[in-house]
C-alpha positions in Angstrom: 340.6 51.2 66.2 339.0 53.1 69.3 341.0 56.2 68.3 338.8 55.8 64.7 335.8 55.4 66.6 336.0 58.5 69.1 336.8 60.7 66.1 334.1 59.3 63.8 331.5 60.0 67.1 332.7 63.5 67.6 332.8 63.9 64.1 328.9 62.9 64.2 327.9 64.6 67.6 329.5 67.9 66.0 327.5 67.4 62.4 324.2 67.1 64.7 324.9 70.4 67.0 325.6 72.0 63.4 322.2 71.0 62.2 320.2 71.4 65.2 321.0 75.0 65.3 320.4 75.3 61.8 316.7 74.1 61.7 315.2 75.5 64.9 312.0 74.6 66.0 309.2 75.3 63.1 306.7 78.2 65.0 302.6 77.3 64.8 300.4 79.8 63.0 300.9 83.0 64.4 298.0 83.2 67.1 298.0 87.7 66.0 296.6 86.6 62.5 293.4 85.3 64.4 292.6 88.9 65.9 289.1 90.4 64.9 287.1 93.3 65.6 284.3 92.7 68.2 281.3 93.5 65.5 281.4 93.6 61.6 281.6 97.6 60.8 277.6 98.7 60.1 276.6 95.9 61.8 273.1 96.9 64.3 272.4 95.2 67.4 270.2 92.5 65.7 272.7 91.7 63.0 275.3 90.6 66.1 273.0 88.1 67.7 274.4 85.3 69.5 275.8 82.5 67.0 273.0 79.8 66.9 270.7 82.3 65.6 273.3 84.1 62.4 272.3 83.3 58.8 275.6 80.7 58.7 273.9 78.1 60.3 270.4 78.3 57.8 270.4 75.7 54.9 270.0 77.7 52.3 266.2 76.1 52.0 265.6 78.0 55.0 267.2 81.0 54.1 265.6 81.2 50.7 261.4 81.7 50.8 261.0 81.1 47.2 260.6 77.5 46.4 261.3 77.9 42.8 264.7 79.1 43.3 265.7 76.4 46.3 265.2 73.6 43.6 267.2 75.5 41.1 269.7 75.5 43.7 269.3 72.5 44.6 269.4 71.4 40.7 273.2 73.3 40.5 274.2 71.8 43.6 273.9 68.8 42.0 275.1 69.4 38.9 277.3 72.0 38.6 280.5 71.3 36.3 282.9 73.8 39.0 281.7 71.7 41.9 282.1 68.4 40.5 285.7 69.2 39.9 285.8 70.5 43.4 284.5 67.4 44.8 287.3 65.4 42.0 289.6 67.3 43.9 288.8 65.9 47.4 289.0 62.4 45.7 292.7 63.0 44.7 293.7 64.0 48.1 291.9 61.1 50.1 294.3 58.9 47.6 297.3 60.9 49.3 296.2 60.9 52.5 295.4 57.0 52.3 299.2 56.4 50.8 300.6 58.4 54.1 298.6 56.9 56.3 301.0 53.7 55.2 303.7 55.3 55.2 304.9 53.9 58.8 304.4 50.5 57.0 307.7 48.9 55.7 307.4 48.1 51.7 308.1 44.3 50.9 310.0 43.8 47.3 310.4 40.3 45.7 313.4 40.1 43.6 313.9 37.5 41.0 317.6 37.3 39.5 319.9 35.4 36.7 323.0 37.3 37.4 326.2 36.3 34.5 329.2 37.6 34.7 331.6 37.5 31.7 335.4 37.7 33.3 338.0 39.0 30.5 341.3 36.1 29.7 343.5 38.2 32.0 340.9 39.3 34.8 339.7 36.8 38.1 337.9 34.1 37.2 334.8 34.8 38.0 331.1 32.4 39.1 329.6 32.5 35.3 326.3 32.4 36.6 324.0 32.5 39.7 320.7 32.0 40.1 318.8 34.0 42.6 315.3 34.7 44.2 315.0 37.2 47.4 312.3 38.9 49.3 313.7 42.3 51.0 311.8 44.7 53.0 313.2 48.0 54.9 311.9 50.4 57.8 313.1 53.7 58.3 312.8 54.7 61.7 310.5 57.9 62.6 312.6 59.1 65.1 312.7 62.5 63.7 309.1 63.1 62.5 309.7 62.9 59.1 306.8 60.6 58.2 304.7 62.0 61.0 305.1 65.5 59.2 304.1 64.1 56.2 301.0 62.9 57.5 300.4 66.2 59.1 301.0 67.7 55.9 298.7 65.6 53.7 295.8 65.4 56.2 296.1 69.4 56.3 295.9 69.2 52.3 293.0 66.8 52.2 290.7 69.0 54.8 291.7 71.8 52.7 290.2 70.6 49.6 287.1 69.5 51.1 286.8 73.3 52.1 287.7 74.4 48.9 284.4 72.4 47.7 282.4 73.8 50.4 283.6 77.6 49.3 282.7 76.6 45.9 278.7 75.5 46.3 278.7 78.6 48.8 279.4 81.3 46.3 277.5 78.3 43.4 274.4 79.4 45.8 274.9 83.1 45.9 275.1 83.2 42.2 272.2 81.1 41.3 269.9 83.3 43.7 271.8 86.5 41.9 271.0 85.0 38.5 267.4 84.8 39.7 266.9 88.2 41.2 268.4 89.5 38.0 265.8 87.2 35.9 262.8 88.6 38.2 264.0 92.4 37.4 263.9 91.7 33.9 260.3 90.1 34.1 259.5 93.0 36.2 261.4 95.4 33.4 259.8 94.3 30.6 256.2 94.2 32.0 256.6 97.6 32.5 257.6 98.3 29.4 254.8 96.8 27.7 252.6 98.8 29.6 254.1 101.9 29.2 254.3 101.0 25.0 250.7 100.9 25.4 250.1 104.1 27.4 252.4 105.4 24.7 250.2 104.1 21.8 247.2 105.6 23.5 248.7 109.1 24.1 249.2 109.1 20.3 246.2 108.0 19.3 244.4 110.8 21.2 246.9 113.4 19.9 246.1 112.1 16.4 242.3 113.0 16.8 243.4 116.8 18.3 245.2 117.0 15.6 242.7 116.3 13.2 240.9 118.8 15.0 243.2 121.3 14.7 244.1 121.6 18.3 248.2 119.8 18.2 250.7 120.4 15.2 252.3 117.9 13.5 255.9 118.4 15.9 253.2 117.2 18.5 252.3 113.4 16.7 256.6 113.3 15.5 257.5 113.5 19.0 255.1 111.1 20.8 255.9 108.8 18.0 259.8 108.8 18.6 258.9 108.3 22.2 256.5 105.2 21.6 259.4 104.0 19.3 261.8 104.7 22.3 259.7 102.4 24.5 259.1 100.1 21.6 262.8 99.6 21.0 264.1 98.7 24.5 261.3 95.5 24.8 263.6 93.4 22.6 266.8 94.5 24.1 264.7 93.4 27.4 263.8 90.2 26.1 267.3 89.5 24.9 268.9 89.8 28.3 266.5 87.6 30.1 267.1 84.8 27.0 270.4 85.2 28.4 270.0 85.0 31.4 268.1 81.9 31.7 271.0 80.5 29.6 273.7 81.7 32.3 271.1 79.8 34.9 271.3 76.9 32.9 275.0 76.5 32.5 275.2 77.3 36.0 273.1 74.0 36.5 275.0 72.0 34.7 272.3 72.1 31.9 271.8 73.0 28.1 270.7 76.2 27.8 266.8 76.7 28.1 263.9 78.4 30.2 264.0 79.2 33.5 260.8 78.8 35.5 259.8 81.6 37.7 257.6 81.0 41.1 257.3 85.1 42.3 257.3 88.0 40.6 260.0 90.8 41.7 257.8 93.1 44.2 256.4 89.6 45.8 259.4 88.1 46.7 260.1 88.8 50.3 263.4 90.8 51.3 264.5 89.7 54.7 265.7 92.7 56.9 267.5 92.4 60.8 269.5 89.5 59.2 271.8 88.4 61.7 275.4 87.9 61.1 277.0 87.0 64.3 280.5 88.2 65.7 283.6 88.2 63.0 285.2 85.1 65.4 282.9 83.0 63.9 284.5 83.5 60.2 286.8 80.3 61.2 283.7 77.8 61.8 281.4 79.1 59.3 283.1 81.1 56.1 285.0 77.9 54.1 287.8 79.8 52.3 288.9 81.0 55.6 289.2 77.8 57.1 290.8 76.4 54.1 293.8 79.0 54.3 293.9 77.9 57.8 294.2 74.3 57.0 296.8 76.0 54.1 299.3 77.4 57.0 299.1 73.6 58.5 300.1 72.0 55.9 303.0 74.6 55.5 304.1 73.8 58.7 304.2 70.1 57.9 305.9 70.6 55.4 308.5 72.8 57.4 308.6 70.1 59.8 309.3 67.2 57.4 312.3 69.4 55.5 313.7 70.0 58.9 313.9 66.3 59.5 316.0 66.0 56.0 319.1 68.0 58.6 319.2 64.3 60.8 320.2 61.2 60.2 318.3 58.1 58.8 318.4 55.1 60.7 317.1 52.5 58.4 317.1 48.9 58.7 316.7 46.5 55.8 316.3 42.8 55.9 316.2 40.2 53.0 316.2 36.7 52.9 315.6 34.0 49.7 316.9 31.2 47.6 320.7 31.8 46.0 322.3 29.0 43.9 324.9 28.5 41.4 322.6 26.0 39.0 319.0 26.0 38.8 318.9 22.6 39.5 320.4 23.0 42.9 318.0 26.4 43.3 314.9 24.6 45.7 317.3 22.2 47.6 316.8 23.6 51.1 318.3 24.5 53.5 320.9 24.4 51.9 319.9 27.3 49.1 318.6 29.6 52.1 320.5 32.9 52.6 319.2 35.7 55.4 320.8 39.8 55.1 320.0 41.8 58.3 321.5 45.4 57.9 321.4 48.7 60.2 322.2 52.0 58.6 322.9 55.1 60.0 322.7 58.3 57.1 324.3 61.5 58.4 323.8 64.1 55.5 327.0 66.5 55.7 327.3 68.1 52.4 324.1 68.0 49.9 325.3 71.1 48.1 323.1 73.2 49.8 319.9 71.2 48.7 318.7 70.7 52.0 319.0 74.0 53.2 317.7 75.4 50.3 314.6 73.0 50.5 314.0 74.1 54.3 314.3 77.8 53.3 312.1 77.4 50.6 309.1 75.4 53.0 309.3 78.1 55.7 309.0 81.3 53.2 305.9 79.3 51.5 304.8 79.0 55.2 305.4 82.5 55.7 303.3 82.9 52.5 300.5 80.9 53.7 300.2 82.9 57.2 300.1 86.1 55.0 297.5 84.6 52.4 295.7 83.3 55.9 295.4 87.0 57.3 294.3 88.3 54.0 291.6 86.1 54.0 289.8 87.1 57.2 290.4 90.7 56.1 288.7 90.2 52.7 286.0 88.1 54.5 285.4 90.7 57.9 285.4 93.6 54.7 283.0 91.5 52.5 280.0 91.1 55.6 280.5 94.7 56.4 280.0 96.0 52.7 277.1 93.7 52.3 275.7 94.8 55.9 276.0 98.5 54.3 274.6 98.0 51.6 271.7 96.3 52.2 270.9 99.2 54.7 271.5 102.0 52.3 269.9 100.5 48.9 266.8 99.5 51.3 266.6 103.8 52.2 267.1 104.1 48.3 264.6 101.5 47.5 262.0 103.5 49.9 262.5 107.4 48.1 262.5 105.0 44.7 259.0 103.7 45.8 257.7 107.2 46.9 258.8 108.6 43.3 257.1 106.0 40.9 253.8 106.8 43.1 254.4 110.5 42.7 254.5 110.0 38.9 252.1 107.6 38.1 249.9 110.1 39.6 251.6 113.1 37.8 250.7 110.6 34.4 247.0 110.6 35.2 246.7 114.2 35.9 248.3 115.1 32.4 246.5 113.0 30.7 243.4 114.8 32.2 245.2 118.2 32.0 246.2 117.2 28.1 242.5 116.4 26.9 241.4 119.8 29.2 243.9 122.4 26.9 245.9 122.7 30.0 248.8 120.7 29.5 251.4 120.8 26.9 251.9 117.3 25.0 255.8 118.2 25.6 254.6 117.6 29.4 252.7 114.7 29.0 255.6 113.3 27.5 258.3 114.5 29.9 256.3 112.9 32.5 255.6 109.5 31.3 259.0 109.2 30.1 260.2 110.4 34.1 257.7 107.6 34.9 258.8 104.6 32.8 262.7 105.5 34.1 261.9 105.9 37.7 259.9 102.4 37.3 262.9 100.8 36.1 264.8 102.1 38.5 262.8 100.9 41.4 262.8 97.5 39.7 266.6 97.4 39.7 266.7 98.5 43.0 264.4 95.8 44.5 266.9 93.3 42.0 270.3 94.8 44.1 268.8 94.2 47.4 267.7 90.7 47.3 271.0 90.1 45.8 272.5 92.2 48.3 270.9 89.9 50.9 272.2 86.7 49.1 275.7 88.0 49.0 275.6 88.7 53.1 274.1 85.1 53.1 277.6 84.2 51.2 279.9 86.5 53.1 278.7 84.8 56.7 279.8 81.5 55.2 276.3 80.3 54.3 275.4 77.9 52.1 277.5 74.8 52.7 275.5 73.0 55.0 
């Protein structure tokens, strides 16, 4: 019996070297992935300030002048479909967290039996009947992490989700300012529009009476006419795109489609500049997809922990005790119906066909997969702050030669108009000019449009937003 014994123990203590070297220790996150630059590329002086004055930290009813557009935020915020599933989401995994958080806990199972057994003529004769009722719990001990890893694992997951959420209302705000900016430049569009339809309709009308007088052709009234009809035809284009829009708006508020209320106009709404941004470090406090593929590597480790535990054995213990009789009548005479079961259980897994190692290879590529999806994140997020930081700078010198233009041909309008009724401009210049006028106008407008939205997508980038 001893010689049994000793082989069955070095049978065991060899199984256990075998599987010790063949899990390892699981590594933390790779502390390299967390490198980043000193300042975002195109970043000034002001835009690095120290990190209790960066953009990240603003509610976005701070960083946002126009009230109009903070209580359409605050309107999707509320009621935005995306988020609300975002938010669903968090709901789910407080459920899992709550069920691990019991998982240390040993289940109790009340059993209720009527067990008959029908013997064959030539078989033992067997009890016909027994009548049983048990209560059995069991408790696995954690010696090995397993359940401690899973805990791990589902508070990583449940953290993650609530970031997810917070990524979600970030870019929700972005998009709703966007979707207002680009609302304003239509306003701003078709305003000017109109008015130049109606310095259009006067050009003709005053090349109608030269002509009468003999002093235009008739190629003269054709051409100003296609160019009123130009203007003319682009106002209901216009007004189609901001009916849109305001429907996007709407949808994005969780709300029928319907009208949009503006409180600025485009050239009114003030255009922060010297925003700061802080230092790239701060992407892991402040930008929430970042911190969720942190939380995302965590959980993978769990994981990797808890299928490394699967190599060692289970000690479980399981203890039952209840009323067993062979007639019901006899079932509540106590003690004499009592029966108690203690057991202790050692499981030493040997040969799973390769499930267990293929599980553990599995969690630590997905783990590898989460450090890489980790990395790319703060790449993507460093790249998105210094693009936005770019171009904010160079649409803002665009935005300034734009403003200089439009003043240069409004003027240049004026003085053909005077030049025109003088004999001493062409009406293939007056038209030229007006027509150089109305573009550069639009242009300007959709230049003031790209940097307010510029600004709100460096607002996003920083991890604003959330708070």
């Amino acid at each position: 019996m001893k010689k049994e014994q000793l082989i069955i123990r070095s049978s065991t203590i060899s199984a256990l070297c075998i599987t010790l070297a063949a899990c390892g220790t699981p590594r933390e996150s790779l502390q390299s992935e967390r490198v980043f630059p000193a300042n975002y590329r195109g970043a000034s002086p002001v835009a690095s300030a120290p990190a209790d004055s960066v953009i990240a930290q603003l509610p976005y009813r701070t960083f946002f002048a126009d009230e109009t557009l903070c209580t359409l935020i605050d309107s999707a915020v509320a009621n935005n479909i995306d988020l609300q599933i975002a938010i669903k989401n968090i709901d789910i995994a407080q459920q899992t967290i709550d069920v691990a958080k019991l998982a240390l806990l040993p289940p109790l199972t009340l059993t209720v039996q009527d067990i008959r057994n029908y013997s064959s003529d030539n078989g033992v004769q067997k009890t016909p009947q027994e009548y049983s009722a048990a209560i059995s719990t069991s408790w696995e001990l954690d010696i090995w992490g397993k359940i401690r890893s899973k805990k791990k694992s589902a508070l990583a997951t449940y953290l993650k989700t609530q970031e997810a959420a917070k990524a979600v209302r970030t870019r929700l705000v972005a998009d709703v300012a966007s979707g207002y900016y680009n609302l304003l430049m239509l306003d701003a569009q078709l305003a000017v529009s109109k008015k130049n339809l109606a310095l259009a309709n006067t050009t003709l009308q005053m090349m109608q009476l030269q002509y009468t007088a003999g002093q235009v052709n008739d190629l003269a009234i054709k051409q100003q006419e296609a160019a009123r009809q130009s203007i003319a035809g682009s106002i209901p284009l216009i007004e189609q795109n901001i009916a849109l829009q305001e429907n996007a708006l709407s949808i994005l508020c969780g709300k029928m489609p319907d009208a949009i209320q503006r409180g600025t106009s485009l050239f009114t709404m003030k255009v922060g500049d010297n925003l700061s941004v802080g230092i790239p470090a701060a992407m892991l406090q402040n930008r929430a997809d970042v911190r969720a593929a942190e939380l995302a590597v965590r959980a993978a480790n769990a994981d990797v922990d808890d299928a490394g535990a699967a190599f060692y054995p289970s000690f479980t213990i399981t203890a039952q005790t209840g009323l067993s009789a062979l007639k019901s009548s006899n079932w509540f005479i106590i003690p004499g119906s009592i029966f108690n079961m203690v057991q202790g259980a050692i499981v030493q897994p040997i040969f799973q066909r390769g499930q267990i190692q293929a599980n553990y290879k599995q969690t630590s590529i997905k783990r590898d997969q989460a450090e890489l999806t980790f990395k790319q994140s703060m790449l993507k997020a460093v790249a998105e702050v210094s693009d936005a930081l770019v171009r904010l700078e160079k649409i803002k010198a665009q935005e300034v030669i734009a403003e200089e233009r439009v003043a240069t041909l409004q003027r240049a309008v004026t003085n053909a108009g005077m030049l025109f009724q003088s004999g001493l401009a062409t009406y293939l210049e007056v038209i030229v000019v007006q027509s150089n006028a109305l573009a550069a106008e639009l242009t300007l407008g959709d230049l003031r449009r790209q940097r307010l939205s510029a600004t709100a997508e460096l607002y996003r980038s920083v991890g604003g937003g959330w708070r």
